[in-house]
N, C-alpha and C positions, 0 to 999 in steps of 0.2 A: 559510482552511484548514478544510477537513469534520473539525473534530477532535474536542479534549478537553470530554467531557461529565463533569458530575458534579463529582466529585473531582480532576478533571483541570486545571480553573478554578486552583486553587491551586499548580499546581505550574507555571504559566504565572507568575503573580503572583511567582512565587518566583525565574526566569532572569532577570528584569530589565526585564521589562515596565514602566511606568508603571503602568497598571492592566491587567486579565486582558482579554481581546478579550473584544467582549459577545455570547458563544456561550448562549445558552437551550436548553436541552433542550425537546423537544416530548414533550408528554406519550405519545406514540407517533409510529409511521413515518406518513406518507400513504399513501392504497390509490395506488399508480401504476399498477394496471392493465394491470401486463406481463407476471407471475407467468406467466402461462398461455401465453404466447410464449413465456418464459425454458425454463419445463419441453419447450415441444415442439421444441426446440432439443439437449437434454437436459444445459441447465442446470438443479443443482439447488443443496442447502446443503451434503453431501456434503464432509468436507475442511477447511470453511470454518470459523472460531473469534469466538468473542465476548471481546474485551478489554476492562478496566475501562471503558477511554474509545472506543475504537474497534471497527474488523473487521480482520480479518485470516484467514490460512488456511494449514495446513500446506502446503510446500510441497517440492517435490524438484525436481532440474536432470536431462537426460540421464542424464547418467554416473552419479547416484547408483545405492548400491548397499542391498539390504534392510535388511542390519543396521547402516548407518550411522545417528546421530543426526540424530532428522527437524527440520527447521530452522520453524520460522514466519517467514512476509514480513506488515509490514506500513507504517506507515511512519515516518520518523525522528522527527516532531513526536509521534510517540501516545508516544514512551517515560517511563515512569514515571517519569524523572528530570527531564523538560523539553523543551523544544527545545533543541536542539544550533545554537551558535551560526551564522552564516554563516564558511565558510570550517575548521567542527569534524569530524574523523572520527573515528567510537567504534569500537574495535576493543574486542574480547576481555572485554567490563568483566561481572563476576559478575553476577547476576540471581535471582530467585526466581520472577520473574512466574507468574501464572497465567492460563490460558486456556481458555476452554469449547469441546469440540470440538464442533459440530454433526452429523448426519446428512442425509441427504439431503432429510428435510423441515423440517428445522430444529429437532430438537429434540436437547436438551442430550443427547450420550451420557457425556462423562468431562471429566475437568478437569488438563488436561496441564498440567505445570511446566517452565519455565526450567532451565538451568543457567548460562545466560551468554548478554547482548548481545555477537553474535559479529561484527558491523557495524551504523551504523546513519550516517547522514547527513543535511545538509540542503542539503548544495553538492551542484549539478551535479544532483540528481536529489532524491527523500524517500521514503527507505527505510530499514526494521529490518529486522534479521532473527537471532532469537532462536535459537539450537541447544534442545532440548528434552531430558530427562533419559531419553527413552525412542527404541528407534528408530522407524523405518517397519514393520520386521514385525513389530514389537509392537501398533503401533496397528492396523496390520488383522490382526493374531491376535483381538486382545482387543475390537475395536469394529467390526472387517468395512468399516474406512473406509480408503482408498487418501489417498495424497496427492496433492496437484494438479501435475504438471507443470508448468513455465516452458517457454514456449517459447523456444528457440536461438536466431531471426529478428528482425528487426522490426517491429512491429506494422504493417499494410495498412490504407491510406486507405479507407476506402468498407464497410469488412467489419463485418458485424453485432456485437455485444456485448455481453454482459452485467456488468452491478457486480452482485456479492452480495457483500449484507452480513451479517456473522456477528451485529454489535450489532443492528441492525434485524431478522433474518431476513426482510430483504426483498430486492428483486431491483430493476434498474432495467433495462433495454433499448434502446440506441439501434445506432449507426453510429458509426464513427471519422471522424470531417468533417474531421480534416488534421493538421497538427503546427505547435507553437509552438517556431518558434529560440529565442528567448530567452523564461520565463515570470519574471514579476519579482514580489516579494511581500513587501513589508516588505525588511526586508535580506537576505531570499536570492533565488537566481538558480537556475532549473533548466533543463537545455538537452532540446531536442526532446521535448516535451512531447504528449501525446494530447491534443486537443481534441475533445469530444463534438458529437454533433448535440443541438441541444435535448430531445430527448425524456427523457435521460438528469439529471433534475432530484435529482442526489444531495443530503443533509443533512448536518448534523451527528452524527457518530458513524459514518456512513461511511466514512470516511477507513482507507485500508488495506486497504478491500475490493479482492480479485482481480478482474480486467477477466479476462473467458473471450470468447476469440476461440471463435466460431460453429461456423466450418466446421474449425479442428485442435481445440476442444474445451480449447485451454492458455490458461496464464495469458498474458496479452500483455501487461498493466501495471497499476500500484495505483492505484487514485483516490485521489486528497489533495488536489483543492480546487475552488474556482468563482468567481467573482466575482459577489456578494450585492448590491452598490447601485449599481453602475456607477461606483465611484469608481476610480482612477488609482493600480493599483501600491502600493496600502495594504495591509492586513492583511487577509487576508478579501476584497479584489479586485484580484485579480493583473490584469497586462497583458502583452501578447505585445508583445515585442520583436524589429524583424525584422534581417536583415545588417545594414541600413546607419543602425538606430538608430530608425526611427520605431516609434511606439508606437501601440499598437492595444485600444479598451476593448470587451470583450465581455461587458456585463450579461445576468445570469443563464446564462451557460456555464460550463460543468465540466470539469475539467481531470482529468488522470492521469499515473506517467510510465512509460515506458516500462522492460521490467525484462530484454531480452533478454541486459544488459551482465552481469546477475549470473551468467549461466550459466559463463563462462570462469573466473570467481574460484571457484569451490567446487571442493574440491581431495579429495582423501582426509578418512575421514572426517566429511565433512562442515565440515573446517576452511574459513575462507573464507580463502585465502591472493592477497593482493594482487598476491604479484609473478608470479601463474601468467603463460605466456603466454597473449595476446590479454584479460587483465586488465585497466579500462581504468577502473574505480570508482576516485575521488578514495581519496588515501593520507593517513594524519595527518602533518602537516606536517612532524614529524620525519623522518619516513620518504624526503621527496621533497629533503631536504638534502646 
C-alpha cells in the first residue's frame, strides 16, 4: 500500500502488525515528467489536500448542496488510528484531523479541520472520508477553491488519468488498462479494482490521491496501492484474483479503487447514510444482523 510516511510507521506498529511494513520516505517525489500533460488536460492541484501520511482531496457527490459540510476522500489505511481491520466498518467516529488544502499549483492556501470520520473502510474497497467543520461555500468564499466532483459511473477501460497528489504535489498520468475482480493484500480483499498502465509509477504517500478522469474532468477512483517486488499477495504486493480463483502477479503495477459506489450513500447534509437506496458500501457488522 502507497501509504503511511512519517509518523504513520507507528500507528501501523500499533494495529497488530509484527513489525511496521518497511515504507522509507524519499527524501522527495521523482520528476515523472507528466506535469505538463496533466495541466494540458486541465488537471491541476486545485481541491486537492496534504495529510500527515498521505493525499487526499475535498470532495463533493452530484446532489451535494453549497452549504453542506464538505467531506474529504482519501483512503481507509491513511486514518490516524491505523488500518481498519479486514472485515472493519468505521462509521461516524470523532476526529480532529487536519489537512492542507492546496491550490491549483500546489501551494498551501488553509488548513481545514475534521469533525468526524464519517466512513472509512478496508473491505470491499480503501476509502475515508472525513466530514469537514466548514462547508463548500465557505471554502470557495474564503480560498476561491471548488470541490472535486465524484463521478456517478464507472470508471472506463482505456480513458486517460490523472493521480494528484496533495503529499507529493506531484501529478502522475497514464490510462486505465482494465480492472482487478478480486485485488488481495495482506488480509484484505478489494473488489473491482483500477489497474494502471505502467506509466503511472505512484509512491509512497500517494495513497488517497484522486484519479481525475480526462475527458469528464471527476474523480473516478483513489489510488491505494502497487505491487513493489513481485511477490504473492503480501503487504505491499497485492495480486489480482480472477472468477474462478487464479491468481495473477503484476510487479511494478499500481492499483486504485474505484469510488462511483460512494455517490448513492451521501445523503442530506452530507451524512453518509448506508441504508440510502442504491447504497452498496459494506455496513459495520452490526448493522448487517
Amino acid at each position: 500500500m502507497q501509504k503511511a510516511l512519517a509518523g504513520g510507521l507507528l500507528a501501523l506498529t500499533l494495529v497488530g502488525f509484527g513489525s511496521a511494513p518497511a515504507i522509507a520516505a524519499p527524501d522527495s517525489a521523482p520528476s515523472t515528467g507528466v506535469a505538463g500533460e496533466a495541466a494540458a488536460k486541465g488537471v491541476d492541484f486545485a481541491g486537492t489536500v496534504a495529510l500527515s501520511n498521505c493525499s487526499g482531496s475535498v470532495v463533493r457527490v452530484p446532489q451535494s448542496k453549497a452549504d453542506d459540510p464538505a467531506l474529504v476522500l482519501s483512503n481507509g489505511h491513511c486514518l490516524e488510528s491505523g488500518f481498519p481491520a479486514a472485515g472493519e466498518v468505521i462509521v461516524d467516529q470523532p476526529s480532529t484531523r487536519t489537512f492542507k488544502l492546496l491550490d491549483a499549483k500546489g501551494a498551501e492556501k488553509a488548513t481545514l479541520t475534521a469533525s468526524k470520520v464519517s466512513y472509512a473502510t478496508m473491505t470491499d474497497t480503501d476509502i475515508s472520508l472525513y466530514q469537514l467543520t466548514t462547508s463548500y461555500a465557505d471554502i470557495k468564499k474564503k480560498y476561491g477553491i471548488k470541490a472535486l466532483e465524484i463521478e456517478d459511473d464507472h470508471p472506463v477501460k482505456k480513458r486517460a488519468i490523472t493521480v494528484v497528489s496533495g503529499y507529493w504535489k506531484e501529478t502522475y498520468t497514464c490510462k486505465i488498462d482494465g480492472f482487478a475482480y478480486r485485488l488481495k493484500e495482506g488480509e484484505w480483499t478489494w473488489k473491482d479494482s483500477v489497474r494502471y498502465t505502467p506509466e503511472c509509477q505512484t509512491i509512497g504517500g500517494t495513497s488517497g490521491s484522486p484519479v481525475i478522469d480526462h475527458k469528464t474532468g471527476k474523480v473516478t477512483a483513489v489510488n491505494n496501492t502497487g505491487n513493489e517486488a513481485g511477490e504473492r499477495c503480501t503487504l505491499d504486493n497485492p495480486c489480482e484474483v480472477d472468477r474462478h480463483g487464479n491468481v495473477t502477479v503484476r510487479e511494478g503495477i499500481n492499483y486504485a479503487q474505484q469510488t462511483y459506489g460512494i455517490v448513492p450513500c451521501v445523503g442530506h447534509d452530507s451524512k453518509i447514510d448506508l441504508g440510502r437506496k442504491g447504497c452498496k458500501l459494506p455496513r459495520p457488522a452490526a448493522a448487517q444482523r
